[in-house]
C-alpha positions as CSV (number, residue, x, y, z in Angstrom):
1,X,86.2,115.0,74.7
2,X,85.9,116.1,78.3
3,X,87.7,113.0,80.5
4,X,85.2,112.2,84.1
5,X,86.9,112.6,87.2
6,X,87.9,110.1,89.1
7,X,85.5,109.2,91.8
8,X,87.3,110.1,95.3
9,X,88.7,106.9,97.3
10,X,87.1,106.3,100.8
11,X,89.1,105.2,103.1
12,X,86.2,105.1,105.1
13,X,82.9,106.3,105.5
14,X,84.3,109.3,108.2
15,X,82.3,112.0,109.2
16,X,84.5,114.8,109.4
17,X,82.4,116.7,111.1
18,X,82.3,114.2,113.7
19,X,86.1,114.2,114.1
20,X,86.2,117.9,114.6
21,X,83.5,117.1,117.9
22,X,85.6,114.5,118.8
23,X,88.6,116.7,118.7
24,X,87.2,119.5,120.3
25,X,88.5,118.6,123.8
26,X,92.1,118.5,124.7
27,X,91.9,117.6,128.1
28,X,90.1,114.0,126.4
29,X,92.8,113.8,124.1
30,X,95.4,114.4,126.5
31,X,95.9,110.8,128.1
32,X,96.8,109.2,124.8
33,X,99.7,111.6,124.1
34,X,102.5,109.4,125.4
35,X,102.0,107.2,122.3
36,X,102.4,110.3,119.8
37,X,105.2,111.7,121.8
38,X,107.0,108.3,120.9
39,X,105.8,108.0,117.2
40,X,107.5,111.8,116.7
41,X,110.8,110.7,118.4
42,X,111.2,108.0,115.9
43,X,110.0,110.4,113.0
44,X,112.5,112.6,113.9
45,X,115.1,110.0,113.7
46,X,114.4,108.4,110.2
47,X,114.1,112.3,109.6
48,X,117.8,113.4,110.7
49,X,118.9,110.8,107.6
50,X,117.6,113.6,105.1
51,X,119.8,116.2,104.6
52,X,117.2,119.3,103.8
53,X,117.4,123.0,105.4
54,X,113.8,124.1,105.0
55,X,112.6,127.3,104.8
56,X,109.1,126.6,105.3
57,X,107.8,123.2,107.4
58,X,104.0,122.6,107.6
59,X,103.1,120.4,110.5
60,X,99.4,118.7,109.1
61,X,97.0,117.7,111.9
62,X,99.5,119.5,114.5
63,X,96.8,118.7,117.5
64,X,97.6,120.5,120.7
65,X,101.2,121.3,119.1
66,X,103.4,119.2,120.6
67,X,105.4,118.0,117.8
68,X,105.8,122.2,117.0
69,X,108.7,122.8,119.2
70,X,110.8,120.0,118.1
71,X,110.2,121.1,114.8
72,X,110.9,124.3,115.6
73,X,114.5,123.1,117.5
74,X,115.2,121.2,114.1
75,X,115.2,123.7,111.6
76,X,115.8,127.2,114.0
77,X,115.7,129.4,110.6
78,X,112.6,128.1,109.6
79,X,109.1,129.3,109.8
80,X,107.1,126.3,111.2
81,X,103.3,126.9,110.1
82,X,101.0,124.3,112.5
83,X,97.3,123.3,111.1
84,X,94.6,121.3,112.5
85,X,91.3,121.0,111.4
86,X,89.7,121.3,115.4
87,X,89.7,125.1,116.2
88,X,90.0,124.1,120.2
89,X,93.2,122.0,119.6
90,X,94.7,125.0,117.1
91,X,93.8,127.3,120.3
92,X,95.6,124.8,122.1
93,X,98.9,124.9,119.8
94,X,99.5,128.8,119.7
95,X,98.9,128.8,123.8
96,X,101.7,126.2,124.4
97,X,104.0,128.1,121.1
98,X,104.6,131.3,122.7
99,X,107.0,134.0,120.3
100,X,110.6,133.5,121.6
101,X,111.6,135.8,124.4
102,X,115.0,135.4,123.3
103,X,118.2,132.8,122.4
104,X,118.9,131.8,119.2
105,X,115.4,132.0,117.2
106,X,115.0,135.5,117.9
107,X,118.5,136.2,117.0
108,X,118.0,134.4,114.0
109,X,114.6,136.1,113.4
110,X,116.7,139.3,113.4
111,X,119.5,138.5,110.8
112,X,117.6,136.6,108.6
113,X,114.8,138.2,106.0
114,X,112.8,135.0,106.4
115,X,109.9,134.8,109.0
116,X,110.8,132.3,111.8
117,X,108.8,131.0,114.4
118,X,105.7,129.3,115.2
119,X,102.3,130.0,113.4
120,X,98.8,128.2,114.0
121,X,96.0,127.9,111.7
122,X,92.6,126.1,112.0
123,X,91.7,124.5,108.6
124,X,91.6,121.0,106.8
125,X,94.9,119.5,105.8
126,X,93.3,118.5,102.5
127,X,92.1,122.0,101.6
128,X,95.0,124.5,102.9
129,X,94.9,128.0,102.8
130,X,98.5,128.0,101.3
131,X,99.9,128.8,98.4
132,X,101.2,126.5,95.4
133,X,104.7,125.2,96.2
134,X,104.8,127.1,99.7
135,X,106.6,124.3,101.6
136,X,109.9,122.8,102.0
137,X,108.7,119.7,104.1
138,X,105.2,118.7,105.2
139,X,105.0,116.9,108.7
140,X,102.0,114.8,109.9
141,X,101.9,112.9,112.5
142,X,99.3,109.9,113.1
143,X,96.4,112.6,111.6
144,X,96.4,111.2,108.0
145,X,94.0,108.3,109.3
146,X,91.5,110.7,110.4
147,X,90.5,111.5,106.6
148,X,88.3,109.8,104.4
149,X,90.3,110.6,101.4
150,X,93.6,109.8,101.7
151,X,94.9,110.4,98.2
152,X,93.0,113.8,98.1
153,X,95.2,115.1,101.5
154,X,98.5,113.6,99.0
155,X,97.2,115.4,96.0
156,X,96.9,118.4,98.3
157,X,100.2,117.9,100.3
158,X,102.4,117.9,96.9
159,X,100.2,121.3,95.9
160,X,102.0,122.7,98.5
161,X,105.3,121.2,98.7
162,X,108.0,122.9,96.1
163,X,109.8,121.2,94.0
164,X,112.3,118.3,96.0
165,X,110.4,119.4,99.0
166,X,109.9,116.2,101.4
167,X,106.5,114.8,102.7
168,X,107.2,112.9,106.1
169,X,104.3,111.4,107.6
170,X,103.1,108.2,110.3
171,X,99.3,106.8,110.5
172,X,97.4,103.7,112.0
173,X,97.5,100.7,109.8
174,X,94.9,97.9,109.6
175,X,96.0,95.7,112.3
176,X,95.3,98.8,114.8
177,X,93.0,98.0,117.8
178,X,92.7,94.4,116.7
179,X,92.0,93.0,120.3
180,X,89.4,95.5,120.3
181,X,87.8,94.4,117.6
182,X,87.8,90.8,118.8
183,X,86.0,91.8,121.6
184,X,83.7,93.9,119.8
185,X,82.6,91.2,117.3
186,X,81.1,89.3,120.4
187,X,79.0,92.2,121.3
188,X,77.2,93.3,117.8
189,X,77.8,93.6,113.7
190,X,78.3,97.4,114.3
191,X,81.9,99.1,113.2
192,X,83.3,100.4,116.7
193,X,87.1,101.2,115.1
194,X,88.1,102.8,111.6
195,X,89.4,100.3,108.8
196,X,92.8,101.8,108.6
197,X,94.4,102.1,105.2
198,X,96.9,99.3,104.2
199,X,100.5,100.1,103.6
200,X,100.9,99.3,99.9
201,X,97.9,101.4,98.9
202,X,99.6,104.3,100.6
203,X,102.5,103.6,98.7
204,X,100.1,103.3,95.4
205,X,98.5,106.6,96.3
206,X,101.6,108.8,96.9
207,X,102.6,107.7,93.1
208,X,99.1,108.5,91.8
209,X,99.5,112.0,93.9
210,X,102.6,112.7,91.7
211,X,105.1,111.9,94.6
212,X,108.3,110.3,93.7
213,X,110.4,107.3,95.4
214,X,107.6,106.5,98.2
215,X,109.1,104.9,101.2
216,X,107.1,103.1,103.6
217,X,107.7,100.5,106.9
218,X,105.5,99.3,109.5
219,X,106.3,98.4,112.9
220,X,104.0,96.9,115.4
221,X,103.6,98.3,119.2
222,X,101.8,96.8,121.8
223,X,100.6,99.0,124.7
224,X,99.2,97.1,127.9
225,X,96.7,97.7,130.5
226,X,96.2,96.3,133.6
227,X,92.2,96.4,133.1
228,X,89.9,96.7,130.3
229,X,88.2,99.9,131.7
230,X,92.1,101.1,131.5
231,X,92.0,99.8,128.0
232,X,88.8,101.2,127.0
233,X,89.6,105.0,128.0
234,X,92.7,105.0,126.1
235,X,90.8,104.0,123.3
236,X,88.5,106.6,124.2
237,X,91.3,108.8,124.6
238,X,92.8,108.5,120.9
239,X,89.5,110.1,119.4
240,X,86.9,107.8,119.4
241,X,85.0,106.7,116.6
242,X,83.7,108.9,114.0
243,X,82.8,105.8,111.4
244,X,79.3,107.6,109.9
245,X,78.2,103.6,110.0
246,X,78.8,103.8,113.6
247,X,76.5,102.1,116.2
248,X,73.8,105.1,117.5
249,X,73.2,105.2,121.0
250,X,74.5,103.4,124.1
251,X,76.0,100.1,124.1
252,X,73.5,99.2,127.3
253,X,74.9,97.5,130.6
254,X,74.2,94.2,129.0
255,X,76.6,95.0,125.9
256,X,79.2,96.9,127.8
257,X,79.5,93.5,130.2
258,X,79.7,91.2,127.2
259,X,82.7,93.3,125.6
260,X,84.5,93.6,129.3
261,X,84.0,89.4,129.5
262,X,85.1,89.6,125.8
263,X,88.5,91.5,126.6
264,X,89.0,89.5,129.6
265,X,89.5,86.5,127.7
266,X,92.2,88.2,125.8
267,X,94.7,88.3,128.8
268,X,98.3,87.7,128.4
269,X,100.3,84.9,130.5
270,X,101.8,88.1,132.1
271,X,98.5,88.9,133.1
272,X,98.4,91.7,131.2
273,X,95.7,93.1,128.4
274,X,97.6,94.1,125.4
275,X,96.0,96.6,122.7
276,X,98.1,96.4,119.2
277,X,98.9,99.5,117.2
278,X,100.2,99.2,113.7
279,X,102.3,102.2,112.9
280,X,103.1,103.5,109.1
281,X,105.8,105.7,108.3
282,X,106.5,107.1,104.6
283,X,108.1,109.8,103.4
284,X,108.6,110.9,99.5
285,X,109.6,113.6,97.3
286,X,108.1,116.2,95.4
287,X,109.8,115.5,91.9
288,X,111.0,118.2,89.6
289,X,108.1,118.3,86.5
290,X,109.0,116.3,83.4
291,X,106.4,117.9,80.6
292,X,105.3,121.8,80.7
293,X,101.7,122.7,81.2
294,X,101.6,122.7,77.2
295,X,102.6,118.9,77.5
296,X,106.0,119.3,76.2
297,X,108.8,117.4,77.6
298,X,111.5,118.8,79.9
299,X,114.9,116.6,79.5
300,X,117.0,117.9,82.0
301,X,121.2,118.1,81.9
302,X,124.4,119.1,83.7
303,X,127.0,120.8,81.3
304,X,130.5,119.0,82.5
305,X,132.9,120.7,84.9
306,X,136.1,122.1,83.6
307,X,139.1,120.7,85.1
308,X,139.9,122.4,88.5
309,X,136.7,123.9,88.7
């Protein structure tokens, strides 16, 4: 008896398509860098507690490649393979990741068999042009959100990863651009932000995905703005809203001065706006497989060490 697929899990009703166009401009995207540029420096710190020496690191939803050097200063004998599904922000990775000229990649590029270095390709993160169990660690850095099918980019992630590789990765959660959405709820019924995924069905998904000993926090940052047109081109800034639901056409003068009123309201004692970003972070393993394609079980054993050995 043939066994249906299960139907795919929307996040959201994204149109991918839509966050290519959004993506499509660095110089838009730019402004809201300072945020990711923070969210990488404390990746990087929860990933220093993992003791890995990758051969291979894919860096999913790389943007304009900022994250690649630091990657590429990590793990100096590794080949570090940026994607990102908008061909102007790939273009916009392998400018800024010139071949080293010289120092301690190229010397290691010379003793060592292994391809090092930085290389770019333009594609989706849940549909890579790589090959099974390429990987030693998978990098993504606040992309994930940016997919309507979450557990499909997991199912695709652990294709890739080999065997104890490490999946390290940081996304919006639902409390995300909640003054905005205050504001906006004044204005009309229409979506105007995505409905980020909660943390425990990430942690749900990464088990259905086949990924062992999920582990995910949250912290909450709050970024503020001495204006709401400050406010409002940050937003702008982070991508902008590619909800397939979303509101067609011009919010009008009268709209767009309801929602500054709106966001007005919402002003600190210190005078300031604040805009609240829920960050995730998880990271998980690729297990080791416990059953053979054929189904049968693999039980796994150390024989004991001699003395002195």
């Amino acid at each position: 008896m043939q066994v249906p697929a299960k139907p795919p899990k929307l996040s959201a009703p994204i149109d991918i398509e839509r966050v290519r166009a959004l993506f499509s401009r660095p110089e838009r995207i730019a402004p809201s860098d300072f945020l990711r540029r923070e969210i990488a420096s404390r990746m990087q710190d929860r990933l220093q507690l993992v003791k890995i020496v990758p051969q291979r690191v894919l860096d999913a939803g790389c943007g304009a490649g900022a994250d690649l050097p630091m990657l590429q200063k990590m793990y100096a004998a590794a080949q570090i393979l940026g994607v990102d599904a908008a061909e102007p922000m790939a273009r916009a990775a392998a400018a800024a990741s010139p071949a080293p000229k010289g120092g301690l990649n190229q010397l290691i590029s010379k003793l060592l068999p292994s391809k090092t270095g930085v290389d770019l390709v333009c594609g989706d993160f849940a549909e890579l042009p790589l090959a099974l169990h390429s990987m030693d660690l998978v990098w993504s850095n606040l992309a994930l959100h940016w997919h309507p099918q979450p557990d499909r980019v997991f199912a695709e992630w652990r294709r890739v990863l080999r065997v104890e590789g490490l999946l390290m990765f940081s996304c919006f959660g639902p409390d995300t651009f909640a003054e905005l959405r205050t504001a906006f709820a004044e204005v009309d019924l229409f979506p105007h932000a995505l409905p980020f995924v909660d943390m425990h069905d990430f942690g749900d998904q990464l088990v259905e995905a086949g990924f062992s000993t999920p582990v995910l926090d949250m912290e909450k940052i709050t970024v503020t703005y001495g204006t709401p047109q400050a406010l409002l081109a940050d937003v702008r800034a982070w991508g902008g809203n590619p909800l397939a639901t979303r509101r067609q056409g011009l919010l009008g003068r009268a709209g767009r001065d309801r929602l500054l009123a709106a966001l007005e309201r919402q002003r600190r004692p210190d005078g300031k706006l604040g805009l609240t970003f829920e960050v995730l972070y998880g990271h998980a393993f690729r297990p080791a497989p416990r059953s053979t394609s054929q189904g049968e079980s693999i039980v796994r054993f150390d024989l004991p060490r001699k003395p002195g050995k």
